[in-house]
DSSP file (Angstrom, degrees, kcal/mol; ACC not computed):
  #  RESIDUE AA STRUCTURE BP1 BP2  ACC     N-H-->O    O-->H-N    N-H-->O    O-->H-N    TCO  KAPPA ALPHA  PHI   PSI    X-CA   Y-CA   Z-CA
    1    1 A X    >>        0   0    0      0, 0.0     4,-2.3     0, 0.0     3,-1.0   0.000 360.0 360.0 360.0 -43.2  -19.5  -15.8   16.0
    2    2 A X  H >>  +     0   0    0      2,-0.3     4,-1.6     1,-0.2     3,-0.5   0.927 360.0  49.1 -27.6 -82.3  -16.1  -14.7   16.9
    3    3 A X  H 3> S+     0   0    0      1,-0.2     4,-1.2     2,-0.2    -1,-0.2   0.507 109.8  48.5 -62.7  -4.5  -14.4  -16.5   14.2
    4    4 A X  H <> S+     0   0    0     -3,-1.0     4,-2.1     2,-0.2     3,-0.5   0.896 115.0  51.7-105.0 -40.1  -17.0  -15.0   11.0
    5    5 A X  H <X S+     0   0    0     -4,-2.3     4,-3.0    -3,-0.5    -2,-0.2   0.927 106.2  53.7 -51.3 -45.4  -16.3  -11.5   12.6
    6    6 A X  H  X S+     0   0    0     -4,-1.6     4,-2.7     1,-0.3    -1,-0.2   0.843 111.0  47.0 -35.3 -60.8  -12.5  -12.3   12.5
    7    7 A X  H  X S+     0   0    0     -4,-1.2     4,-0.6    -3,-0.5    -1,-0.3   0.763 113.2  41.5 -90.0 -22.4  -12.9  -12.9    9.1
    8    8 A X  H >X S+     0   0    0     -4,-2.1     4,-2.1     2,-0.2     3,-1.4   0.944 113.9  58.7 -65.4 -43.7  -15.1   -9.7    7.8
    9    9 A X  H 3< S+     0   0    0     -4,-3.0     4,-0.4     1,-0.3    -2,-0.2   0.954 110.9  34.2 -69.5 -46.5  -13.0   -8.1    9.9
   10   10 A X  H 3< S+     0   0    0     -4,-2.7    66,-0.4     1,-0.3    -1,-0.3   0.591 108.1  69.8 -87.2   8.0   -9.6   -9.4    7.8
   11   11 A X  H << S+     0   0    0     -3,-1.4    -1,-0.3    -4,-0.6    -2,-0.2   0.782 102.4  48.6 -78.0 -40.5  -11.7   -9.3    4.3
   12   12 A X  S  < S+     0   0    0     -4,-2.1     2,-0.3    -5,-0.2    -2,-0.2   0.649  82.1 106.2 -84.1  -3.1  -11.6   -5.4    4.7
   13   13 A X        +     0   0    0     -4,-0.4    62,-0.5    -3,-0.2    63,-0.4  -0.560  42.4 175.8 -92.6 141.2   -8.0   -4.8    5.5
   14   14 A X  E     -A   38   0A   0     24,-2.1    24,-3.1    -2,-0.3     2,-0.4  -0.920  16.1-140.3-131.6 149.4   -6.3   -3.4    2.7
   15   15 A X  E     -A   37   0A   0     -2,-0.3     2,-0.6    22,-0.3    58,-0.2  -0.931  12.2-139.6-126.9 133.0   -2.1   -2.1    2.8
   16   16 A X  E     -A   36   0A   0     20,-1.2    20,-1.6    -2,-0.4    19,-1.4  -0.908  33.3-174.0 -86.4 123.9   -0.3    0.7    1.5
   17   17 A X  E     -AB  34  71A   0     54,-0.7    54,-2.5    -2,-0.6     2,-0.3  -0.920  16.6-136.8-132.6 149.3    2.8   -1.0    0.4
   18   18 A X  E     -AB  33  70A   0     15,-1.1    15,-5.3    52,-0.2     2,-0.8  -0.767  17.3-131.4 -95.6 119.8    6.4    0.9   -1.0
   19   19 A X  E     -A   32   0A   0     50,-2.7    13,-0.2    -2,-0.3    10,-0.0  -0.913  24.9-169.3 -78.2  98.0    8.2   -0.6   -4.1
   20   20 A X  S    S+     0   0    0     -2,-0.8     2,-0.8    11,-0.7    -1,-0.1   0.608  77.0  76.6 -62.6 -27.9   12.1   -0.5   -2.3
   21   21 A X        +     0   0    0     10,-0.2    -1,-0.1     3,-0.2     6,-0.1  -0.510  65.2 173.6-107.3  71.6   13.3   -1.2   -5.7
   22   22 A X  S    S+     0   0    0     -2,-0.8     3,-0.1     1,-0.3    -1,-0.1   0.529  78.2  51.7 -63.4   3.7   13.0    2.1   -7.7
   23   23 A X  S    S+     0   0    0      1,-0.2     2,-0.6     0, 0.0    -1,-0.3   0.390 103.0  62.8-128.5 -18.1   14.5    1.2  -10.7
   24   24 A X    >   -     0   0    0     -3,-0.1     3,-0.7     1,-0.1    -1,-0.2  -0.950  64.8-166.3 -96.5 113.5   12.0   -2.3  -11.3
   25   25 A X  T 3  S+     0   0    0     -2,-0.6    -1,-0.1     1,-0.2    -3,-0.1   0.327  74.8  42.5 -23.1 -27.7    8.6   -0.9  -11.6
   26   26 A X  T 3  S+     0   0    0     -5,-0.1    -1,-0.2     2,-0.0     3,-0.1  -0.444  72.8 166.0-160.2  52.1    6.9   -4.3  -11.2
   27   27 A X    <   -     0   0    0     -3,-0.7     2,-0.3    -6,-0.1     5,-0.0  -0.097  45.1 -85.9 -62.2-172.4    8.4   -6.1   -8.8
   28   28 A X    >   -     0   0    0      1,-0.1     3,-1.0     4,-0.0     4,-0.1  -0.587  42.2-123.3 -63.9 144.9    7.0   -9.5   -7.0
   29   29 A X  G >  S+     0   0    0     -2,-0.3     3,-1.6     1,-0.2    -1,-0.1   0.782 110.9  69.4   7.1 -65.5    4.6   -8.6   -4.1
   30   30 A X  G 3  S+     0   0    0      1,-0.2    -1,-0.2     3,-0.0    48,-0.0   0.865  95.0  50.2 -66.8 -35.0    6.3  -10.2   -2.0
   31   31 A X  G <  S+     0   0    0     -3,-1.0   -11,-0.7     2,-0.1     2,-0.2   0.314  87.3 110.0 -99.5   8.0    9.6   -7.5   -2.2
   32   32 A X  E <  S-A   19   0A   0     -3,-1.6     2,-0.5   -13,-0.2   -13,-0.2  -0.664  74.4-121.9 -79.2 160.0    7.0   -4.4   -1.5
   33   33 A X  E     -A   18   0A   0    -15,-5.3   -15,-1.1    -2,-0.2    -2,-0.1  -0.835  15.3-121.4 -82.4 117.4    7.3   -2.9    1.8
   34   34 A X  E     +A   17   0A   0     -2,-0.5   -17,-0.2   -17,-0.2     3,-0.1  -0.290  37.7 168.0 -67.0 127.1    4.2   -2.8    4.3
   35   35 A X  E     -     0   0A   0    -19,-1.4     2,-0.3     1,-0.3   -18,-0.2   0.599  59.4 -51.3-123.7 -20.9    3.5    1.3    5.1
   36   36 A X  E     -A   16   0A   0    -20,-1.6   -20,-1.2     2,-0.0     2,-0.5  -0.996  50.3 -92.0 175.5-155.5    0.5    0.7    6.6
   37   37 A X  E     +A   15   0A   0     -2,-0.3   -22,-0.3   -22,-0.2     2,-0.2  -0.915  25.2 171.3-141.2 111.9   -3.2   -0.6    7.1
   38   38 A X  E     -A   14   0A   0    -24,-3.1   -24,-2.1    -2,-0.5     3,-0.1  -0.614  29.1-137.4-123.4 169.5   -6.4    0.7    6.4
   39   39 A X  S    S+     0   0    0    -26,-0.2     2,-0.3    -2,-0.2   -24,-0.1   0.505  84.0  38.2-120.0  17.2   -9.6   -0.8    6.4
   40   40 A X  S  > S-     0   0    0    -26,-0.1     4,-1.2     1,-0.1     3,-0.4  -0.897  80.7-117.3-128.9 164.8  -11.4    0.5    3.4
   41   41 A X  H  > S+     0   0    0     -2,-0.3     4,-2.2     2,-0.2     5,-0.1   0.625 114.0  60.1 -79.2 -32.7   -9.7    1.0   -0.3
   42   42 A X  H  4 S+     0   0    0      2,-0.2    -1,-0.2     3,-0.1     0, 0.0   0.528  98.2  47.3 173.5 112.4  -10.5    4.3    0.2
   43   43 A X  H  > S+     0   0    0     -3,-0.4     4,-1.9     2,-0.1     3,-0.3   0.639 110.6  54.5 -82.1 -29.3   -8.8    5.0    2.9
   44   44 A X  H  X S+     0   0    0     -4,-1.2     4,-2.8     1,-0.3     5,-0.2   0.925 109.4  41.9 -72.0 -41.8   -5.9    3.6    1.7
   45   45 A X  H  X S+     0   0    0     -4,-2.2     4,-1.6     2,-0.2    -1,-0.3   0.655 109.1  58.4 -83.9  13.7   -5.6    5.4   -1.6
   46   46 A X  H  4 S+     0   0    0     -3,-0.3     4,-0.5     2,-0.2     5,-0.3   0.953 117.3  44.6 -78.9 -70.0   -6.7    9.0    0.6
   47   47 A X  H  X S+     0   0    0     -4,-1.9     4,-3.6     1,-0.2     5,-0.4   0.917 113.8  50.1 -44.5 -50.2   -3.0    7.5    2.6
   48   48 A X  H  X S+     0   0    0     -4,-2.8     4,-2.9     2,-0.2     5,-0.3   0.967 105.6  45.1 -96.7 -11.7   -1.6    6.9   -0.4
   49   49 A X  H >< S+     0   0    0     -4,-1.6     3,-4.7    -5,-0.2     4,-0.3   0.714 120.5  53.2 -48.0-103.5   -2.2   10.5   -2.5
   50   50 A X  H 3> S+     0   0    0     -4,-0.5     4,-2.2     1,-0.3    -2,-0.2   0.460 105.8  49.5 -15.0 -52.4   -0.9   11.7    1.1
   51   51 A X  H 3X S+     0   0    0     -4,-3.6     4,-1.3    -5,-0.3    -1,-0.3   0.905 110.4  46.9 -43.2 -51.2    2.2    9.5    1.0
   52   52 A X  H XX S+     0   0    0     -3,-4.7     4,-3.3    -4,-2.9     3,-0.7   0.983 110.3  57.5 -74.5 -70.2    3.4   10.5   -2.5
   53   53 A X  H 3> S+     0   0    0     -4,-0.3     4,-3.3    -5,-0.3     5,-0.2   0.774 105.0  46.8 -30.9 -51.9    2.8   14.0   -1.5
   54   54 A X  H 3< S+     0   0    0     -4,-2.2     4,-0.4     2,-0.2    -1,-0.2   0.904 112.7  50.6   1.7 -85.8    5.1   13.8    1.4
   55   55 A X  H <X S+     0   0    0     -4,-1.3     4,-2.3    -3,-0.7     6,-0.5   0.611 106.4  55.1 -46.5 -49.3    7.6   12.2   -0.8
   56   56 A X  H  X S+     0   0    0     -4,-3.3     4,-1.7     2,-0.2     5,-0.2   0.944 114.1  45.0 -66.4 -60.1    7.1   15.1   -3.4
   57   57 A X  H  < S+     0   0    0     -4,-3.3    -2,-0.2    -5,-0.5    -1,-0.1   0.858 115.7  40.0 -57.9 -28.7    8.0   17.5   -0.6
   58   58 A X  H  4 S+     0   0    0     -4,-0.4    -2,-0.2    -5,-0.2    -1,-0.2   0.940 129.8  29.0 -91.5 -47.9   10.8   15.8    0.9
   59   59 A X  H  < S-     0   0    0     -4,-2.3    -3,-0.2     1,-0.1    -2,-0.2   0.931  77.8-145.4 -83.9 -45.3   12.5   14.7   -2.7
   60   60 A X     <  +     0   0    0     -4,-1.7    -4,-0.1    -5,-0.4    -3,-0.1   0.354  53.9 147.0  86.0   1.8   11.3   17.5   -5.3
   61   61 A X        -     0   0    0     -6,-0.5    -1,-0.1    -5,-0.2     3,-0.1   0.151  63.4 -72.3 -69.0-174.1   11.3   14.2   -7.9
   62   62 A X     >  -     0   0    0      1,-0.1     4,-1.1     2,-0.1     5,-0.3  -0.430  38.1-128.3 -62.5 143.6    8.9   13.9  -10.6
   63   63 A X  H  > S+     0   0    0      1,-0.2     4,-2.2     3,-0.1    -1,-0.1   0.978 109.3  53.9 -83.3 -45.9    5.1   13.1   -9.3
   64   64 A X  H  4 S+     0   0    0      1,-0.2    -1,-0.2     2,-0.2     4,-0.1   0.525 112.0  46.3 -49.3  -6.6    4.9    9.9  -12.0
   65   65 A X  H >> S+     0   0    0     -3,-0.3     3,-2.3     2,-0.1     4,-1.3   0.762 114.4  41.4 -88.2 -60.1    8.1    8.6  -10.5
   66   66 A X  H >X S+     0   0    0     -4,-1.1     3,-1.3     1,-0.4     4,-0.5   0.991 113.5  62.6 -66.1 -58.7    7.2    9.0   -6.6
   67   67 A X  H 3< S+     0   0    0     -4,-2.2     3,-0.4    -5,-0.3    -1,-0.4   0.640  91.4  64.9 -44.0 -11.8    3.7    7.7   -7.8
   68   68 A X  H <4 S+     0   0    0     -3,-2.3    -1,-0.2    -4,-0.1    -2,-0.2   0.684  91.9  62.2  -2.5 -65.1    5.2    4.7   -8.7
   69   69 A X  H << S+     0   0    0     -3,-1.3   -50,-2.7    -4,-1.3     2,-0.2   0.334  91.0  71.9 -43.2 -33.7    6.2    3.7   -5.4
   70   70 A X  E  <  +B   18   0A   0     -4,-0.5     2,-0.3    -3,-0.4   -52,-0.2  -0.967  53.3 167.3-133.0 137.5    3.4    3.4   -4.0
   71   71 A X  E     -B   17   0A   0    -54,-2.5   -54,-0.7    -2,-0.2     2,-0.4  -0.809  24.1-136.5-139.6 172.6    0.3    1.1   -3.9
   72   72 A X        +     0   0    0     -2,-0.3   -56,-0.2   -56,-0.2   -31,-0.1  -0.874  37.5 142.2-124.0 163.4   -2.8   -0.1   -2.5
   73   73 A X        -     0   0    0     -2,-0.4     5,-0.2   -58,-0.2   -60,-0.0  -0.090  41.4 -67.4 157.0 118.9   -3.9   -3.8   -2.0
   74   74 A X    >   -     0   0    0      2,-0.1     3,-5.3   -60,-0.1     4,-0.3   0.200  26.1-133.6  34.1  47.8   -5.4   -6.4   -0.5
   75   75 A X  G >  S+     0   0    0    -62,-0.5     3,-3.7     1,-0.4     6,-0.3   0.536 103.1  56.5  34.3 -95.0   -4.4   -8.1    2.6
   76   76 A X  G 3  S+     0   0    0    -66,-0.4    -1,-0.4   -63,-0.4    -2,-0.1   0.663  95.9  46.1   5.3 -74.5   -4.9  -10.9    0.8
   77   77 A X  G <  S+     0   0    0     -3,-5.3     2,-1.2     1,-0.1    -1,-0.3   0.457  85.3 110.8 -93.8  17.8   -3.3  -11.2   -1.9
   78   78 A X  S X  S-     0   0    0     -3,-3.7     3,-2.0    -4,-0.3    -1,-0.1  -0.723  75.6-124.7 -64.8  79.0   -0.1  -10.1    0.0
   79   79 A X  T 3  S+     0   0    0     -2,-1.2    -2,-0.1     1,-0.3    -4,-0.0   0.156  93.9   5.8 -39.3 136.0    2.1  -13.1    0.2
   80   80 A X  T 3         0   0    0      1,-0.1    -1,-0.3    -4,-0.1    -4,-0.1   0.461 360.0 360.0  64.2  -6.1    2.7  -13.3    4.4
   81   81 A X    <         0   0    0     -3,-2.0    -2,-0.1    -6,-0.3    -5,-0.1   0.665 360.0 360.0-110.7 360.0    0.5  -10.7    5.3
Protein backbone atom coordinates (compact mmCIF):
# COMPACT_ATOMS: atom_id res chain seq x y z
CA UNK A 1 0.00 0.00 0.00
CA UNK A 2 2.92 2.14 0.89
CA UNK A 3 4.56 1.87 -2.28
CA UNK A 4 1.13 2.80 -4.78
CA UNK A 5 0.69 5.86 -2.27
CA UNK A 6 4.39 6.73 -2.92
CA UNK A 7 3.63 6.74 -6.35
CA UNK A 8 0.22 8.95 -6.52
CA UNK A 9 1.92 10.87 -4.26
CA UNK A 10 5.03 11.54 -6.84
CA UNK A 11 2.49 11.55 -10.01
CA UNK A 12 1.24 14.88 -8.55
CA UNK A 13 4.42 16.74 -7.91
CA UNK A 14 4.82 19.34 -10.38
CA UNK A 15 8.14 22.20 -10.25
CA UNK A 16 8.55 25.66 -10.86
CA UNK A 17 11.79 25.73 -12.64
CA UNK A 18 14.02 29.15 -13.84
CA UNK A 19 15.65 29.30 -17.32
CA UNK A 20 19.48 30.57 -15.85
CA UNK A 21 20.17 31.15 -19.45
CA UNK A 22 18.31 34.47 -20.37
CA UNK A 23 19.46 34.94 -23.69
CA UNK A 24 18.41 30.95 -25.03
CA UNK A 25 14.73 30.80 -24.67
CA UNK A 26 14.57 27.02 -25.07
CA UNK A 27 17.02 25.50 -23.36
CA UNK A 28 17.33 21.56 -22.44
CA UNK A 29 15.44 20.70 -19.21
CA UNK A 30 17.98 19.51 -17.84
CA UNK A 31 19.86 23.37 -17.49
CA UNK A 32 16.48 24.82 -15.84
CA UNK A 33 16.83 25.61 -12.22
CA UNK A 34 14.44 23.86 -9.56
CA UNK A 35 12.43 26.98 -7.56
CA UNK A 36 10.16 24.92 -6.05
CA UNK A 37 7.44 22.13 -5.69
CA UNK A 38 3.89 22.04 -5.74
CA UNK A 39 1.55 19.46 -5.79
CA UNK A 40 -1.08 20.48 -8.24
CA UNK A 41 -0.49 22.42 -11.77
CA UNK A 42 -2.37 24.88 -10.30
CA UNK A 43 -0.58 25.68 -7.61
CA UNK A 44 2.35 25.87 -9.44
CA UNK A 45 1.35 28.29 -12.09
CA UNK A 46 -0.64 30.55 -8.96
CA UNK A 47 3.75 30.29 -7.72
CA UNK A 48 4.62 31.04 -10.89
CA UNK A 49 2.38 34.42 -11.84
CA UNK A 50 3.75 35.25 -8.24
CA UNK A 51 7.32 34.59 -9.17
CA UNK A 52 7.41 36.73 -12.36
CA UNK A 53 5.77 39.37 -10.40
CA UNK A 54 8.47 39.50 -7.80
CA UNK A 55 10.87 39.55 -10.55
CA UNK A 56 8.81 42.58 -12.25
CA UNK A 57 9.25 44.38 -9.01
CA UNK A 58 12.76 43.78 -8.25
CA UNK A 59 14.06 44.25 -12.15
CA UNK A 60 11.44 46.79 -13.79
CA UNK A 61 12.16 44.49 -17.12
CA UNK A 62 9.60 43.85 -19.59
CA UNK A 63 6.68 41.25 -18.28
CA UNK A 64 7.23 38.91 -21.74
CA UNK A 65 10.89 38.74 -20.88
CA UNK A 66 10.61 37.87 -16.97
CA UNK A 67 7.76 35.50 -18.19
CA UNK A 68 10.03 33.76 -20.01
CA UNK A 69 11.93 32.53 -17.19
CA UNK A 70 9.80 30.81 -15.68
CA UNK A 71 7.89 27.45 -16.04
CA UNK A 72 5.77 24.76 -14.70
CA UNK A 73 6.24 21.02 -15.21
CA UNK A 74 6.22 17.77 -14.32
CA UNK A 75 8.29 15.94 -11.93
CA UNK A 76 8.54 13.67 -14.42
CA UNK A 77 9.66 14.68 -17.19
CA UNK A 78 12.53 16.54 -15.35
CA UNK A 79 15.67 14.75 -16.17
CA UNK A 80 17.09 13.88 -12.22
CA UNK A 81 14.28 15.08 -10.47
Amino acid sequence: MTRHLGALLFAGAWLLLENPKHDDPHPPLTEWKEVRSYDTAFLCEQGRREQVLDRLKEEGAPRGIVDGRYRCERAERVPGK
